[in-house]
N, C-alpha and C positions, 0 to 999 in steps of 0.2 A: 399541477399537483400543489399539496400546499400539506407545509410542515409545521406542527404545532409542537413545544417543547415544553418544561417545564422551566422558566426562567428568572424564576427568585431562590432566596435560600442561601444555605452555604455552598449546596451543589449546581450553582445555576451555569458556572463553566462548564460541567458536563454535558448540559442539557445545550449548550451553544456550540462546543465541541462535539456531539455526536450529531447534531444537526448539521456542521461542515461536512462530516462524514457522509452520512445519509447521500445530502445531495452533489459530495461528488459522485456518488456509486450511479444515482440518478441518471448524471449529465450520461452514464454510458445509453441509455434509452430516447437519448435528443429530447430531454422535458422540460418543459418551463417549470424553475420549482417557485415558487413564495414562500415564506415561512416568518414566521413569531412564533413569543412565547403564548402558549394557552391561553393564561388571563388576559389576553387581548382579544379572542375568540367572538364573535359574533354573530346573535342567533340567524340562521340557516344559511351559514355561510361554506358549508358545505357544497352547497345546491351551485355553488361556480368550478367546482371540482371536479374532476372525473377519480381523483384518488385523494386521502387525506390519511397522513401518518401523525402518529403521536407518540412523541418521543417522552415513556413516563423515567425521569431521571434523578429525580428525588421520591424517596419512598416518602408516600402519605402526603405528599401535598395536596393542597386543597384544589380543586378542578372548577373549572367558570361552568358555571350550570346552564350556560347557552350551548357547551362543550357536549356538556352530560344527553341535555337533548335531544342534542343532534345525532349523539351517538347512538339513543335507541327509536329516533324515528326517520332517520336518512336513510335513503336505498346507496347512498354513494359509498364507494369503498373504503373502510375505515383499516387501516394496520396500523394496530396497538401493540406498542413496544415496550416492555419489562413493566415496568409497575403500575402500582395507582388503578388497579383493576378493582380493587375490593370498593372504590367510590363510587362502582355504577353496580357491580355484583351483588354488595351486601346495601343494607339500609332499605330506604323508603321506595326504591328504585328495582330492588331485588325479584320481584315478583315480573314485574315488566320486562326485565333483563333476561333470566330463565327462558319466559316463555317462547320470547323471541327468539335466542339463540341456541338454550340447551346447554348452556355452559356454566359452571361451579364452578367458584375459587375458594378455591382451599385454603393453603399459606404460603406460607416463600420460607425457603431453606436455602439454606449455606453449609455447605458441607462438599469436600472435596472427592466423596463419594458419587458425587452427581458428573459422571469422568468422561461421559460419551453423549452423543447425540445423535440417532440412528437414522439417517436419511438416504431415500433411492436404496435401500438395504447394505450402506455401507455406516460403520459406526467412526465417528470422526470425533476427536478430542474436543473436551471442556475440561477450562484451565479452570473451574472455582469462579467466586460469586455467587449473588443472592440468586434464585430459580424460584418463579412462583409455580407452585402446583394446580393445576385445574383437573378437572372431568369435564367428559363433554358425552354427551346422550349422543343416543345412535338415530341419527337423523337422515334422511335422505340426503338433504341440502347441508349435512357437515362430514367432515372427516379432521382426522389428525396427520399431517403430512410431515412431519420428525417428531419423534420421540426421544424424550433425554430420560438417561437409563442408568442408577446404580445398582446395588448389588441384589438383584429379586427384588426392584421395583421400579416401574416406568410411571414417567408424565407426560403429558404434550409439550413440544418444545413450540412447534409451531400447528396452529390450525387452524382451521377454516366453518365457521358458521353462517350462511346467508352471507352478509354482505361483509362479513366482520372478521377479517385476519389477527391471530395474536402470535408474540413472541416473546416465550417464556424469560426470557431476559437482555440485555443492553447487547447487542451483535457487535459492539467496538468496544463492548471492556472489555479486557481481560483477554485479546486475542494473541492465539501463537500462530504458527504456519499452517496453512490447512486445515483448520478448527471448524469446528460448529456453524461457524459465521457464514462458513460456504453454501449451507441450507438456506440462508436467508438471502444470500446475494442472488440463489438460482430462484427462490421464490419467487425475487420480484420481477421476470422474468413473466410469472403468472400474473401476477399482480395485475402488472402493466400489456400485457395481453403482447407481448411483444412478435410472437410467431418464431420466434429463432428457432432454428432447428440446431442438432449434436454437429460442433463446429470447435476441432480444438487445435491450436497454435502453440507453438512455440519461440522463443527467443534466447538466443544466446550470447555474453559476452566475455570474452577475454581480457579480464581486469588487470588494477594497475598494471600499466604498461609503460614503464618509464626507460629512462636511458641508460636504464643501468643492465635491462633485461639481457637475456642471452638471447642473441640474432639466433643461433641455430633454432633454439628450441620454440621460437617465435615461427620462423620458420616452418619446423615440422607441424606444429598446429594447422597452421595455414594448408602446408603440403593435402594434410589429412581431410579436413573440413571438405575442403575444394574435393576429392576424392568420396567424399558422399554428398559432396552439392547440399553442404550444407551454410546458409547465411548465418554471420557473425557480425557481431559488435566488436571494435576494441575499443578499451575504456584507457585513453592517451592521456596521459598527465605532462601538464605542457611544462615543466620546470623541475628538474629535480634537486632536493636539497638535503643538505645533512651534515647541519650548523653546528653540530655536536660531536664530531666526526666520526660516529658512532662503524660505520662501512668503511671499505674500500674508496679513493681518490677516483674521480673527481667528488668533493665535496658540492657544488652548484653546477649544473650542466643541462644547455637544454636543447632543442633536439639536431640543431644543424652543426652542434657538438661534437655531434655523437654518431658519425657518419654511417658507419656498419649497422649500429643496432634500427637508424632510420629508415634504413635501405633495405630491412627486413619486417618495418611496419608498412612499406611501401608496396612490399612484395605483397605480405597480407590484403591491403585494398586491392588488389591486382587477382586475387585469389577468395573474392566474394565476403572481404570485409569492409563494415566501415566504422569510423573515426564519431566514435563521442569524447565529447569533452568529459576529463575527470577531474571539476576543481582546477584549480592551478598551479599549486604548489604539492596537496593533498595533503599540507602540517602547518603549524602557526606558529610564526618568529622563529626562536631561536631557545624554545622551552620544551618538553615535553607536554605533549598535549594526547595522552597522558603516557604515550608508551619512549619513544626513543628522539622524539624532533624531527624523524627522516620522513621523506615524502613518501606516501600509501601506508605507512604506519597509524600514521595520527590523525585526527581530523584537523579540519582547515576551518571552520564556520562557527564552529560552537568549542567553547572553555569547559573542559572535560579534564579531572584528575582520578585516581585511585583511592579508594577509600582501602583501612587497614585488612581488609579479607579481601581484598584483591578486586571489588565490585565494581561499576562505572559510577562517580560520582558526578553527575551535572551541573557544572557550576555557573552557567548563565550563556550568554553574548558574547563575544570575541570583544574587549575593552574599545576597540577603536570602530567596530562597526557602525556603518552606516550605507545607505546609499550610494555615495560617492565609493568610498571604500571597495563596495562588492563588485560595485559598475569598476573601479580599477583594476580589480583583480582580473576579471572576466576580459576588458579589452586585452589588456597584457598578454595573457594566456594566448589570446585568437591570436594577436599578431606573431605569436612565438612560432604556432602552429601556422598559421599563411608563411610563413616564412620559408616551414620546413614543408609545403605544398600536402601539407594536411589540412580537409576541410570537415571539420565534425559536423553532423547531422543530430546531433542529440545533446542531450548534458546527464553527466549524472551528479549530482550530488554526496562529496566526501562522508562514509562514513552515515549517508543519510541523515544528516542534521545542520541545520544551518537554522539561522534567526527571521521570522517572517519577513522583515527588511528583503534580506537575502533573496529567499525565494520570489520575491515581487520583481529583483532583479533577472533573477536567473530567467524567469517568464519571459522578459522583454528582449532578453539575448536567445532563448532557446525554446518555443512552442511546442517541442517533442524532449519529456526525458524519463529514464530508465528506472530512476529511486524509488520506492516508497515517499512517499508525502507525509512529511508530518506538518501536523495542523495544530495551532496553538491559539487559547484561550484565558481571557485572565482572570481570575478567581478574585473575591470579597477582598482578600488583601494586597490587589495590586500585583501578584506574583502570575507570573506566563505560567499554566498548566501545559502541557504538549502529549501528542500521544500520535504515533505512527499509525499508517491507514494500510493492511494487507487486503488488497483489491484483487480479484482474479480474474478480472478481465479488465478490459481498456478504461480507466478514467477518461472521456475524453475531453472534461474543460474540470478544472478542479479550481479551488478556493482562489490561488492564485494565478489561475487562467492558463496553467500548464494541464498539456497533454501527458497523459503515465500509461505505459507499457507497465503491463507487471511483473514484478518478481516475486515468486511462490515456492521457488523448491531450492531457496538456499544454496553454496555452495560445498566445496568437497577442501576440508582441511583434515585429512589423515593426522595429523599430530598432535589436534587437540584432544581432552579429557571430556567429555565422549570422540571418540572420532565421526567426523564426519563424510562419509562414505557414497560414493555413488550411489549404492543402493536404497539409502535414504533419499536422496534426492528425489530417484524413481517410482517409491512409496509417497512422496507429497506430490509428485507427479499423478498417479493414479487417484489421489484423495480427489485430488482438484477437478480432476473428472465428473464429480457428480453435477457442477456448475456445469451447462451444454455447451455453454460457450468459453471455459476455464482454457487460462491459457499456462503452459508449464515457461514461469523464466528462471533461470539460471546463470552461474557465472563459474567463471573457471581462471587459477591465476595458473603463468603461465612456465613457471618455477616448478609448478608438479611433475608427476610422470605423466606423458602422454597418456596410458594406459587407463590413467583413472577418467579421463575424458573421453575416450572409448568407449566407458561402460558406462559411463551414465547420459552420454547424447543417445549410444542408438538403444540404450535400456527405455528412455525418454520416446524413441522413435517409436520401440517394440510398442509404448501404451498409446499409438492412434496418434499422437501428435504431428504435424507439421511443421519446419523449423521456417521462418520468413525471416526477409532482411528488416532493418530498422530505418526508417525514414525513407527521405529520396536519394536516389544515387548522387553522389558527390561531382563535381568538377574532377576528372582526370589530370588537367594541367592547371596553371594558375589561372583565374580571371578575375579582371579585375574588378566586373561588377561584385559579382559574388563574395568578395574580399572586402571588398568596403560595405557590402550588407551585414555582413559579420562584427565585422567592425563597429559599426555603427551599433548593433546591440536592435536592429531593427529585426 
C-alpha cells in the first residue's frame, strides 16, 4: 500500500498526523504501508501498488502532476480523501476526469447541518467540518456507498467509480464515538478485499481499581461476571495517593497494604479476570492535575489544568519527562504489583494521554493495551498537535508499535450533566455494528451500583456481541521468569 499526503503548508501536521492514523487502521489488514508526502510522487509509481490513498489535508494545494496522471490513467486502486478533488475534476483535466468516472465536484460546505452519514442503512453522526459535494452518473461500474445527509438534501460521503474510491471528508477530524468514520474504517474492509465476514467482540474492564476500593462490591462484580462467563479486565493501579489529603487515611498505600481489598482483586482473577496495568500512580506530584491530586482522579502523563468555564486546558509534557522517567515509573509499578502476585497482561494509559516519549516506553514494557492512542505531530511552529485515534477494531501494530483493543462505547457515569447511562453505551454498541468486524469496548468503575453493569453488559450481549478475555492468561502463583520479563520492560 502506499500513502500519499499533503505535506507543506500551514496544515502539513495534519496531512502527517492523519497519515499515522490511516496506517494504523491499516496494520489491522497485516499490510505493508509506504508513505510520503505527494510532491514527492513519481510518474507510474502506482504500478507497485495494489492500493494507493491520498490524504488531501490542505484545501487547494497544489498536486504533483505525475499524482494527477496517475490518477486518471492507473487501473490501481486509488482512495481519495477529503479535498483537492477540484485539481483533477475541474480545469484542463475536467473532460478526461468525467468521462472516465462520472463524477462532478461541486463545492465543499461547512455547515453543521451536514449531522449524519447514512451507511448499511443506519444514520450515524457528523460532528461539522468542511464536506465536499459531488454527483456521480448512474453507471454500471459506480455506486455511492454512504450518504451524508442534511435537512432535504443528500451527498455522497463515500463512493465508488471504476477504480477510484472517494471520501467526502478527513475520517480523523473531527471524530466523536461511533461517528461517520465507521463507514470508512468498514470500507476498507472492501477496499483491501479482505473476505471478513460479520464477526463482533467484545471487551470489558473494571477501572480504576485501587486500594481504596470496597472488597465487597469488587467482589460482587466478580461474583456476577463469572455467573454469565463473562471475561474482564481490571484496570490495577499499582500505588495509591493523595498528597492533598483530599479522602479518607491512608494517604499512600499500595497493594500488600492493603490486605482485604487485594484479597478481593485476587478473587476476581480467580473469577475470569485479569490484571492490566493503570499508570502507576494515576495523578502527578503533589498538585492538582487538574482535578483533586488523588490517584484515578487526575492524569499521570500529561500537565492538564482548568480553564475558567470549567474546559480541559492542555498545558504540555509532565516538566520532568523523559525516558528514564516513564521507564521509572513503569518498573516501580510492576514490582509493586509482583509483589502483591498481580501480573498484568495489558497497559492502559491514565486518562488516555501521555507524551510520545511516554508511549514509546509503555510499548517496550506492554505489546498489548486498552487506550485509545493518541498520536502527535509538530506543526510550522515547533508546537506537538495531538489528536486521539477511535479505532473499532484491533490496531494491531500502531505508530508506536503497540497493540489496541478498542474502546467504543464509553462508560456509565450516572451523575454527570448529561448522564451517562447503559443505554447509551448499548446505542454506540449497535452503531458500531455496521463495521463487520466492530468491536463493542467498555469500562465500568466499580463504586457504581451493580445494576448499571447489568444492563449494559447483557444489553451489549442482547446486540450479537461476544465478551473475550484480554491477552494471555497470567501466571497463577509467582514465577520467577515471568517477573523478571516484566521487570525488565522486555
Amino acid at each position: 500500500m502506499l500513502v500519499v499526503y499533503d505535506g507543506s503548508g500551514t496544515s502539513a501536521w495534519n496531512g502527517e498526523l492523519s497519515t499515522t492514523q490511516l496506517k494504523n487502521l491499516l496494520s489491522h489488514f497485516n499490510t505493508v504501508v509506504v508513505s510520503h508526502p505527494v510532491d514527492a510522487y513519481t510518474q507510474n509509481e502506482s504500478a507497485a501498488y495494489d492500493v494507493v490513498f491520498y490524504l488531501g489535508t490542505t484545501f487547494n494545494a497544489a498536486l504533483n502532476q505525475n499524482f494527477i496522471q496517475d490518477a486518471l490513467n492507473t487501473n490501481t486502486k486509488l482512495v481519495w480523501i477529503n479535498y483537492n478533488l477540484h485539481r483533477i475534476a475541474w480545469g484542463s483535466t475536467q473532460a478526461q476526469f468525467q468521462e472516465k468516472f462520472g463524477l462532478n465536484y461541486v463545492k465543499i460546505v461547512n455547515s453543521t447541518d451536514w449531522s449524519a452519514v447514512e451507511y448499511k442503512g443506519t444514520d450515524l453522526p457528523r460532528n461539522g467540518g468542511d464536506l465536499t459535494m459531488t454527483t456521480l452518473e448512474d453507471r454500471p461500474d459506480a455506486r455511492v456507498i454512504a450518504l451524508a445527509k442534511s435537512s432535504g438534501e443528500t451527498t455522497p460521503y463515500i463512493l465508488r467509480s471504476k477504480n477510484l474510491y472517494y471520501v467526502a471528508d478527513n475520517p480523523f477530524d473531527n471524530v466523536v464515538y461511533a461517528d461517520r468514520a465507521l463507514a470508512f474504517c468498514d470500507v476498507l474492509h472492501d477496499v483491501l478485499e479482505s473476505g471478513v465476514s460479520e464477526n463482533h467482540q467484545a471487551v470489558l474492564r473494571i477501572e480504576d481499581v485501587h486500594t481504596h476500593q470496597n472488597p465487597a462490591q469488587l467482589r460482587a462484580i466478580a461474583d456476577y461476571l463469572y455467573s454469565r462467563k463473562i471475561p474482564f479486565a481490571i484496570s490495577v493501579i499499582p500505588q495509591y495517593e493523595d498528597p492533598r489529603h483530599v479522602y479518607e487515611k491512608p494517604y499512600s498505600s499500595t497493594w500488600t497494604e492493603a490486605p482485604e481489598t487485594l484479597a478481593a482483586v485476587q478473587y476476581m482473577t480467580r473469577r475470569g479476570g485479569r490484571v492490566i496495568m493503570h499508570g502507576y500512580t494515576h495523578q502527578y506530584s503533589t498538585v492538582k492535575n487538574p482535578e483533586t491530586g488523588v490517584s484515578a482522579d487526575d492524569w499521570e502523563f500529561y500537565r492538564v489544568t482548568r480553564k475558567a468555564d470549567g474546559s480541559t486546558r492542555y498545558v504540555g509534557f509532565i516538566p520532568e519527562d523523559s525516558e528514564q522517567w516513564a521507564t521509572d515509573r513503569l518498573t516501580t509499578g510492576l514490582s509493586l504489583l509482583r509483589k502483591a502476585n498481580l501480573y498484568p497482561v495489558a497497559w492502559l494509559t491514565p486518562h488516555y494521554l501521555a507524551s510520545p516519549t511516554d508511549y514509546g516506553v509503555f510499548a517496550r514494557f506492554f505489546p498489548l493495551a486498552l487506550d485509545r492512542g493518541v498520536y502527535f505531530a509538530l506543526d510550522n511552529n515547533g508546537k506537538y498537535q495531538f489528536r486521539e485515534q477511535f479505532a473499532p477494531y484491533t490496531i494491531e501494530r500502531d505508530a508506536y508499535g503497540t497493540r489496541r483493543l478498542p474502546e467504543t462505547c464509553n462508560y456509565i457515569s450516572p451523575y454527570e450533566t448529561p448522564p451517562r447511562l447503559p443505554a447509551d453505551a448499548i446505542a454506540l454498541a449497535r452503531l458500531v455494528k455496521v463495521v463487520r468486524d466492530g468491536w463493542a469496548g467498555c469500562y465500568f468503575h466499580p463504586f457504581l451500583d451493580i445494576a448499571y453493569l447489568k444492563e449494559m453488559v447483557e444489553g451489549i450481549q442482547a446486540e450479537g456481541y461476544t465478551f473475550v478475555p484480554v491477552g494471555k492468561a497470567p501466571p497463577v502463583a509467582p514465577v520467577g521468569g515471568i517477573s523478571a520479563l516484566l521487570l525488565s520492560g522486555q
